[in-house]
C-alpha positions in Angstrom: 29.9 24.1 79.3 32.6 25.7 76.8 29.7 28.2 75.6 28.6 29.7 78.8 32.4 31.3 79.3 33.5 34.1 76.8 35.6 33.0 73.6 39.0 33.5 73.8 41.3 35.7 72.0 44.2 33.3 70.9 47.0 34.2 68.7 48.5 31.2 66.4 51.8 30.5 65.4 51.5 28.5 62.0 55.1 27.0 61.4 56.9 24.9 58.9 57.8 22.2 61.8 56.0 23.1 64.7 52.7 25.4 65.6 51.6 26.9 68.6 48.0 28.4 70.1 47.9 30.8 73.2 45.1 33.1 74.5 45.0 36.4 77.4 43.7 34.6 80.6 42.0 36.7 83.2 45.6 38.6 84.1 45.9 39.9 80.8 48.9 37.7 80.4 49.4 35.5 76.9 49.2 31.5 78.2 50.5 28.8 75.6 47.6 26.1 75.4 48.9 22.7 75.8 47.4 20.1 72.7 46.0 17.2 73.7 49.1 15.2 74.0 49.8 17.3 76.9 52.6 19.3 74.8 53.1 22.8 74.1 54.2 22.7 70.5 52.2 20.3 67.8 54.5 19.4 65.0 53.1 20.7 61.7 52.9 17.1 60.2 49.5 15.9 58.2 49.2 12.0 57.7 46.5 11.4 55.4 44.2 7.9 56.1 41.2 6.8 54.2 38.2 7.5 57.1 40.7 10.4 58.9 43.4 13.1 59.1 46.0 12.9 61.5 48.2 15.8 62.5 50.7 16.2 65.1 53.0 14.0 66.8 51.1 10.7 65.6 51.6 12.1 62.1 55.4 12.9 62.6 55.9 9.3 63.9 53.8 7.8 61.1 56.4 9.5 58.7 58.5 6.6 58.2 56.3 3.8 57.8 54.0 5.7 55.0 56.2 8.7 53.6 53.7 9.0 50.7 51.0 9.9 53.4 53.0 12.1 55.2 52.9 15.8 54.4 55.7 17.6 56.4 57.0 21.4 56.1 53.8 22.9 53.9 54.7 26.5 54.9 57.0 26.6 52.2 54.9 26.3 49.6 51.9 28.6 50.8 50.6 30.4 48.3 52.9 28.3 45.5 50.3 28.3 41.9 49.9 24.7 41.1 51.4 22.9 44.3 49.0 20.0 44.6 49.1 16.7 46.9 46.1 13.7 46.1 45.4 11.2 48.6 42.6 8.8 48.1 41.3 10.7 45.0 40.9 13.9 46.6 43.3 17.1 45.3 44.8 19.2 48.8 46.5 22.8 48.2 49.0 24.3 50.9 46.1 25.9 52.3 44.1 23.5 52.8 46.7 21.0 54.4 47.4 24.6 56.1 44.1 24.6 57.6 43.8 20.8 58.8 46.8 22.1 60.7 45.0 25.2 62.4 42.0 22.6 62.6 43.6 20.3 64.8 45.2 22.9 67.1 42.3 24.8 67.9 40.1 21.4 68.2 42.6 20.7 70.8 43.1 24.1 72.3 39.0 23.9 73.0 39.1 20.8 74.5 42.0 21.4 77.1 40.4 24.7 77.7 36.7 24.1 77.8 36.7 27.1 76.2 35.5 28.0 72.7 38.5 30.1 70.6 37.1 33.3 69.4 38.8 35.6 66.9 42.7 34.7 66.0 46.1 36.8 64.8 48.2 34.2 62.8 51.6 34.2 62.0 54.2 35.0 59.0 57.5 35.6 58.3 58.3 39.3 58.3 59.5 38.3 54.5 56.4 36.7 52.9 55.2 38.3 50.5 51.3 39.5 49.5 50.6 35.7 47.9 52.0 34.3 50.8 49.9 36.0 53.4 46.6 36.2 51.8 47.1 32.1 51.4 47.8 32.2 55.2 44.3 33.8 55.5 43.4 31.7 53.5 44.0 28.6 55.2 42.4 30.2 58.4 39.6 30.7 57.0 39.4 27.1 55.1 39.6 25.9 58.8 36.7 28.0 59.6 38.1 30.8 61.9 37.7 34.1 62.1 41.1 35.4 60.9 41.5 39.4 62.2 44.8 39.8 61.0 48.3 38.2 59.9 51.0 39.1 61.6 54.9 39.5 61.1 56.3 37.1 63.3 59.4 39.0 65.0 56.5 41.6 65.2 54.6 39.2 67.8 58.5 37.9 69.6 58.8 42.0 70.6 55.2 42.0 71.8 55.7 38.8 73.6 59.0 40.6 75.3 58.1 44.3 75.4 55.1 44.3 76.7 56.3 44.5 80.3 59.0 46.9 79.2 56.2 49.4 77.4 57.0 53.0 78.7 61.2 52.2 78.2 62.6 53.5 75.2 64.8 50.8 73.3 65.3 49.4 70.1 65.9 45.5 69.6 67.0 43.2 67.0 65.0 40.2 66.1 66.8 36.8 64.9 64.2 34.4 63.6 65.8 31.1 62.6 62.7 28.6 62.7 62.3 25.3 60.7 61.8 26.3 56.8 61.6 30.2 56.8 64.8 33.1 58.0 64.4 37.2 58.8 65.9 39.8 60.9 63.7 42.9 61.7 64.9 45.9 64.1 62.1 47.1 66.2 61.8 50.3 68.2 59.9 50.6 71.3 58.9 53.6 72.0 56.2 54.6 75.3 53.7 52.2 73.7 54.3 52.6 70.3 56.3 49.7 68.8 57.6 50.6 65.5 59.2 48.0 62.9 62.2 50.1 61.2 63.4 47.9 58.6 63.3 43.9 58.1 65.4 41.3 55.5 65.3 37.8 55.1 64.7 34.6 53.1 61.7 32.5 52.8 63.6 29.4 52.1 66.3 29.0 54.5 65.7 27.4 57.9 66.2 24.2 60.4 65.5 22.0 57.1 68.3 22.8 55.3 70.6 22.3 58.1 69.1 18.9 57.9 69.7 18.2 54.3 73.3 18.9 55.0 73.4 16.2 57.7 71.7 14.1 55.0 73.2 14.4 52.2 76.8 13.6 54.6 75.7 10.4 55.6 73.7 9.5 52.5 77.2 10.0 50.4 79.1 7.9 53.3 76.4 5.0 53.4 76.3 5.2 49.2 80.0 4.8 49.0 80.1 2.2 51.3 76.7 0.0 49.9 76.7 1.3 46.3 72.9 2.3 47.4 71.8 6.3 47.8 69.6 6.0 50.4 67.8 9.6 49.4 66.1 7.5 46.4 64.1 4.8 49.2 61.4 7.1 50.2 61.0 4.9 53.6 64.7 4.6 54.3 65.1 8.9 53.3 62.6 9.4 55.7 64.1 7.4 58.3 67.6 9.4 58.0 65.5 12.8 58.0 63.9 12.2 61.3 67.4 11.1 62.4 69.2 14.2 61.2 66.6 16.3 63.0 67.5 14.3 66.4 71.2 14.7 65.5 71.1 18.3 65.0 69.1 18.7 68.4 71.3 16.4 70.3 74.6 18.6 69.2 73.2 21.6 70.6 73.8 20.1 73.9 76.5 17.0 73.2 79.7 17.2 71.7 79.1 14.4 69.9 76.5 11.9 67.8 75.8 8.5 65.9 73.6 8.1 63.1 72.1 5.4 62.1 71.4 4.7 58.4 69.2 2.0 57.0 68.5 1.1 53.9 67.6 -1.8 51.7 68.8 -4.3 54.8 72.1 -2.9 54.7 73.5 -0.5 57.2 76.1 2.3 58.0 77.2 4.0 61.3 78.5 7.6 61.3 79.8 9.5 63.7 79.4 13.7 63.6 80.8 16.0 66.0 79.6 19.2 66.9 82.4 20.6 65.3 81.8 18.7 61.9 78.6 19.9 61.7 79.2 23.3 62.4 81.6 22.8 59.9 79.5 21.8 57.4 76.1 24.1 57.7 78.7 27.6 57.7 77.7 28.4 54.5 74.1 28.2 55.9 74.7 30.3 58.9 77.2 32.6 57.0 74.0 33.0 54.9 71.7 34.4 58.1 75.1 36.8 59.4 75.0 38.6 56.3 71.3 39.9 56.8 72.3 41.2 60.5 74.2 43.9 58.5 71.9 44.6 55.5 68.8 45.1 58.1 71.3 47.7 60.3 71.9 49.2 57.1 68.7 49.7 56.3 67.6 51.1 59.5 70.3 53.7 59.3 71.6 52.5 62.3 74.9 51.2 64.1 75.4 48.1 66.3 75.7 50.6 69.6 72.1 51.7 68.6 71.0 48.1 69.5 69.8 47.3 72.9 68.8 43.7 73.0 68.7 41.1 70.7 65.9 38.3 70.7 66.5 35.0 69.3 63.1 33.5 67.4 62.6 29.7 66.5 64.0 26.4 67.7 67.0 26.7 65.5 68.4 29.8 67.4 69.3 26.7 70.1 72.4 25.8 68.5 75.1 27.5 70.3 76.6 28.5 66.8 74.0 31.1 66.5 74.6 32.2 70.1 78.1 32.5 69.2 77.8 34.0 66.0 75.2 36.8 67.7 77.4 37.6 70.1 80.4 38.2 67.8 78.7 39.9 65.6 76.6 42.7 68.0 78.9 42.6 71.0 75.4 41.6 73.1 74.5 38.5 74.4 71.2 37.5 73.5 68.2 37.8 76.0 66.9 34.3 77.6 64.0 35.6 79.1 61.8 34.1 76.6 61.0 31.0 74.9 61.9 31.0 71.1 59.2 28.8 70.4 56.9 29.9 72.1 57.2 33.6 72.4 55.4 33.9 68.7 52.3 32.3 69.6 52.1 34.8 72.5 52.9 38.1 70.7 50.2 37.2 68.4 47.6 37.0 71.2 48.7 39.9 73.0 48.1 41.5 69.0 44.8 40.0 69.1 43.9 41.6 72.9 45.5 45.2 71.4 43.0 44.9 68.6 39.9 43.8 69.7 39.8 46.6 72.8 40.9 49.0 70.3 37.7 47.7 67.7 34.8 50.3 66.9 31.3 48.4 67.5 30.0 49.7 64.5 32.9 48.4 62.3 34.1 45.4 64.0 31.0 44.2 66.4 32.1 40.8 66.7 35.8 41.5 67.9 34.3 44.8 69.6 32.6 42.6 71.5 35.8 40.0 72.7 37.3 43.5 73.3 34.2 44.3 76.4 34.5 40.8 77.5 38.3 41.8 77.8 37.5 45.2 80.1 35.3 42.9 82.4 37.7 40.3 83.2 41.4 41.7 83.0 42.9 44.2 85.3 43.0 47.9 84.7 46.9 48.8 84.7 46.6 46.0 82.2 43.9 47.1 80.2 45.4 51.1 80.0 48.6 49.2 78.7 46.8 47.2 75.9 44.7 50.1 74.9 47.4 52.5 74.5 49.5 50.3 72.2 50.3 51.2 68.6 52.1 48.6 66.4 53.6 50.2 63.2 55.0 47.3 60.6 57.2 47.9 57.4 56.5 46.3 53.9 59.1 43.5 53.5 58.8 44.0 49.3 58.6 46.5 47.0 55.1 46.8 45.3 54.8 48.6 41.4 53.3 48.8 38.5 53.8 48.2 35.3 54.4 50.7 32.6 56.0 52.1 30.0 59.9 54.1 30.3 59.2 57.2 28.0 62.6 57.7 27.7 63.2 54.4 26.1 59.7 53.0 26.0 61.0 50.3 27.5 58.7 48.0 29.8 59.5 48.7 33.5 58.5 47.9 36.7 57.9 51.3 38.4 58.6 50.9 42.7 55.4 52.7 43.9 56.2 51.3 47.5 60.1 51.2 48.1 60.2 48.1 50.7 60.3 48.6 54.2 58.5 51.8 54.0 55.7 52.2 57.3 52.6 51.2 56.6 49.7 52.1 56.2 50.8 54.4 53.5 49.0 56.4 50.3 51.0 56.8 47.2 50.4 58.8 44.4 52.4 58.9 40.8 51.2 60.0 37.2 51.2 58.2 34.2 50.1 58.6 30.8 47.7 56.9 28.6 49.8 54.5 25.7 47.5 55.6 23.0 44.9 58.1 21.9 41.2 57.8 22.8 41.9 55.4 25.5 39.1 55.0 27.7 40.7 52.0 30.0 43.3 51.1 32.0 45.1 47.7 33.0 47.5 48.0 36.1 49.0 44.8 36.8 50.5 45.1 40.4 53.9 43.6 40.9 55.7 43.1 44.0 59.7 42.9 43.7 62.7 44.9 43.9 64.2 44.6 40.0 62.5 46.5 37.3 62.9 43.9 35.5 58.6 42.7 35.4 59.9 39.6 34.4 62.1 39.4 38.0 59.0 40.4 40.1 55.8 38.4 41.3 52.5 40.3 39.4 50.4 39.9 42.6 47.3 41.4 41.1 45.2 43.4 38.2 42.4 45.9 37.8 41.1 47.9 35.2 40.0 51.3 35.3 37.3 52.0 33.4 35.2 54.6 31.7 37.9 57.3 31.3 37.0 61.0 29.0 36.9 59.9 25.5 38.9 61.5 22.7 42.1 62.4 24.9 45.7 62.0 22.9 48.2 59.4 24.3 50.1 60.7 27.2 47.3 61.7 28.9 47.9 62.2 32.9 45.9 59.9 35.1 46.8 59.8 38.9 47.6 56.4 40.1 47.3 56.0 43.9 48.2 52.8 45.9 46.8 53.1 49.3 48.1 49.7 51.3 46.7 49.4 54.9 47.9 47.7 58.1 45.8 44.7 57.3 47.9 43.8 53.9 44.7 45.3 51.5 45.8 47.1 48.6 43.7 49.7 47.1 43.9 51.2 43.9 42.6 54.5 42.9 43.0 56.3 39.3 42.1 59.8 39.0 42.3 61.6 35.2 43.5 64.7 36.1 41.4 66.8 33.2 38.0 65.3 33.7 38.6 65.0 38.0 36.7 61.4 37.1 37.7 58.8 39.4 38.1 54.8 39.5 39.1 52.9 42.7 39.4 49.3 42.7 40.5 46.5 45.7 43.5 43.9 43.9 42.2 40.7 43.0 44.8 38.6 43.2 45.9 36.4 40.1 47.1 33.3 42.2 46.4 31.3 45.1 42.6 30.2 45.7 39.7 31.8 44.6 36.6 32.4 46.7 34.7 29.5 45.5 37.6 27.0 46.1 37.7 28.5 49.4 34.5 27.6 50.4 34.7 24.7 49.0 37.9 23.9 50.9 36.3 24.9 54.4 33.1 22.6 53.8 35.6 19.9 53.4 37.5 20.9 56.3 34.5 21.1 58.2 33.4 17.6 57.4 36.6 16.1 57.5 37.6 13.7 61.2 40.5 15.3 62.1 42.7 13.4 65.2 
């Protein structure tokens, strides 16, 4: 029976096109579950039916025959106010389609294993920002699991490499190119401290825009040819997506391809080389080269500083981004593990690092995966796990809004400058606006401009029950303590009275905590195949 064995501590890869589960077996080693298709990747695709959800494969095949079913590539709107899909009267958000995801992968990762999943590290990109996290905690907790952190992805890819390398000294640049989402982080490993020193990126930019490109070719050829754009046929656009995706795969290995496009009972052949398409996604790839330098930059560090470079995501196949790697560092990149795998695996390995490193009397439930850990793995192993330290960067700036005095302009003030190590206090004065005020609004914005309008407000609190009677300008202490976990605290201290006001952000978009429980007893109840 799946209850008489100890839960396992997985680590899940949530991506825009494909997710992955995998869980320390009794070697200490991370092992990819397979799904119950007998695969080791589930595509991320939802295909909503009357009775059931589908997700996976099934889904991804269904895409064609009912597009307005299908929901494909929901990572990139995670977190996004007022995205909304309604099937059969009822209203989904990103997280909850999130969660049917997660759902279905750790249904299946239970079944294969006979093994119930205990606690879970999911996955981001290094450059989501606060929104887009808490949503991805969100979603794991819709789908009813016990979410101990998020983690940055290239974070998990140098866990998944280093950690038979802990004890060498070397720093390595991460290349993550997966389906909908783009960074590059440098990471220092150190003994068995593993240290992120600076990370870049964009949320938007991955293996679906190279797509579109392929797309939007063929759909111009087949429109000039029929007088019909095939983009505006939601069946035939769906056909030609799935076929741009082959395409692109296929020219990783062949010089050559031909896509079919139908449409409307009319029909076009077109032929694209490898070249061609290489061709025509440079801008794309030009895009990712130009982080490789910013992120160096950042770290304060020269290409001879690198050691090894690991490519991330199923995208970093193409041999353009080989090439482009390898022209651009002077190192070939290291094969020794799977790009889409390796994430999953990091983030279990992250898991196993936390849970033996949990206090019983703060964390009894992971305290206790962490003892069922010392039992069954071995003790090189264990001294390993125990000993390592992960230290991650902010990817965005965080401030607060406020006044200039020296134009009284409004401003976004950087409390946190991005990539600075984390967990971090910060501490800066401002004054009161006016006199005999006795409460204060910070509103939290995360962004580099100081321009509020050019940021994301992520949050607001109000300090309360301030000294009466003070003049405008009076000094309060505003401290922003942000923790390993992604929690922001903040803290006001009036510096004449010594009185003090510490408050947790409550965000102002994504769910709140009745929708999320609402969400997760729909979850729960929903038949999810």
């Amino acid at each position: 029976m799946a209850d008489e064995k100890p839960a396992m501590v997985c680590g899940i890869d949530l991506g825009t096109t494909n997710s992955a589960i995998a869980f320390i077996d009794e070697h200490g080693k991370a092992q990819v579950i397979q799904n119950t298709d007998n695969e080791r990747i589930t595509p991320s695709v939802v295909l909503f039916e009357e009775e059931e959800v589908i997700v996976g494969k099934i889904a991804k095949n269904s895409a064609v025959a009912a597009p307005d079913r299908v929901v494909q590539f929901v990572k990139r709107h995670i977190g996004e106010e007022g995205w909304v899909k309604t099937f059969f009267g009822k209203e989904y958000t990103p997280e909850t389609i999130s969660a049917l995801i997660l759902k279905r992968i750790v249904q299946d990762a239970e079944t294969v294993s006979g093994r119930k999943v205990g606690s879970v590290v999911i996955t981001v990109p290094a450059y989501f920002n606060e929104v887009e996290r808490k949503a991805t905690q969100d979603a794991g907790t819709i789908a009813g699991l016990n979410v101990v952190s998020i983690l940055n992805e290239p974070t998990a890819a140098a866990l998944a490499y280093g950690m038979d390398k802990l004890g060498e000294k070397r720093r390595v640049l991460v290349y993550d190119l997966g389906g909908g989402t783009f960074d590059v982080t440098i990471i220092e490993i150190d003994g068995a401290k593993i240290d992120v020193l600076a990370t870049d990126g964009e949320r938007r930019l991955g293996g679906i825009d190279w797509d579109d490109e392929i797309i939007n070719m063929v759909a111009e050829k087949f429109q000039a040819e029929h007088g019909i754009d095939p983009r505006s046929d939601m069946e035939a656009c769906q056909d030609l997506r799935n076929k741009a995706e082959d395409a692109k795969i296929s020219l990783s290995k062949l010089d050559k391809v031909r896509i079919l496009c139908q449409c409307q009972g009319k029909s076009t052949k077109v032929e694209l080389t490898r070249d061609d398409f290489e061709k025509l996604t440079k801008g794309l790839l030009g895009q990712t080269e130009t982080y490789l330098g910013v992120v160096l930059e950042k770290a304060k560090l020269a290409w001879k500083d690198i050691g090894t470079v690991l490519l991330v995501g199923g995208m970093t196949r193409m041999p353009a981004v080989v090439q482009m790697i390898e022209r651009v560092t002077a190192l070939k990149p290291e094969t020794g593990i799977n790009p889409d795998e390796c994430v999953a695996m990091g983030a279990a390995f992250y898991n196993a690092v936390l849970a033996l490193q949990a206090k019983p009397a703060e964390e009894p439930e992971l305290a206790l995966q962490g003892e069922a850990l010392k039992e069954s793995i071995e003790e090189d192993v264990l001294i390993l796990l125990q000993e390592v330290e992960v230290t991650n960067v902010n990817s965005h700036s965080l401030g607060i809004i406020g006044v200039r005095r020296t134009d009284m302009k409004v401003v976004a003030h950087k409390m946190i400058p991005k990539n600075t190590p984390i967990p971090v206090d910060v501490t800066k004065p401002f004054g009161t606006e006016k006199p005999n005020q006795v409460s204060v609004m910070i509103k939290v914005v995360e962004g580099e401009s100081d321009n509020p309008e050019d940021c994301t407000q992520i949050g607001t609190c109000e300090i309360r029950d301030l000294p009466a009677g003070r003049p405008a300008g009076s000094l309060i202490d505003v401290t922003y303590a942000y923790s390993v976990d992604g929690r922001l605290q903040v803290i006001a201290k009036d510096r004449v009275s010594g009185r003090e006001a510490k408050v947790e952000i409550v965000r102002t978009s994504g769910m709140g905590e009745k929708e999320i429980v609402a969400a997760q007893k729909d979850v729960v109840d929903m038949e999810v195949g």
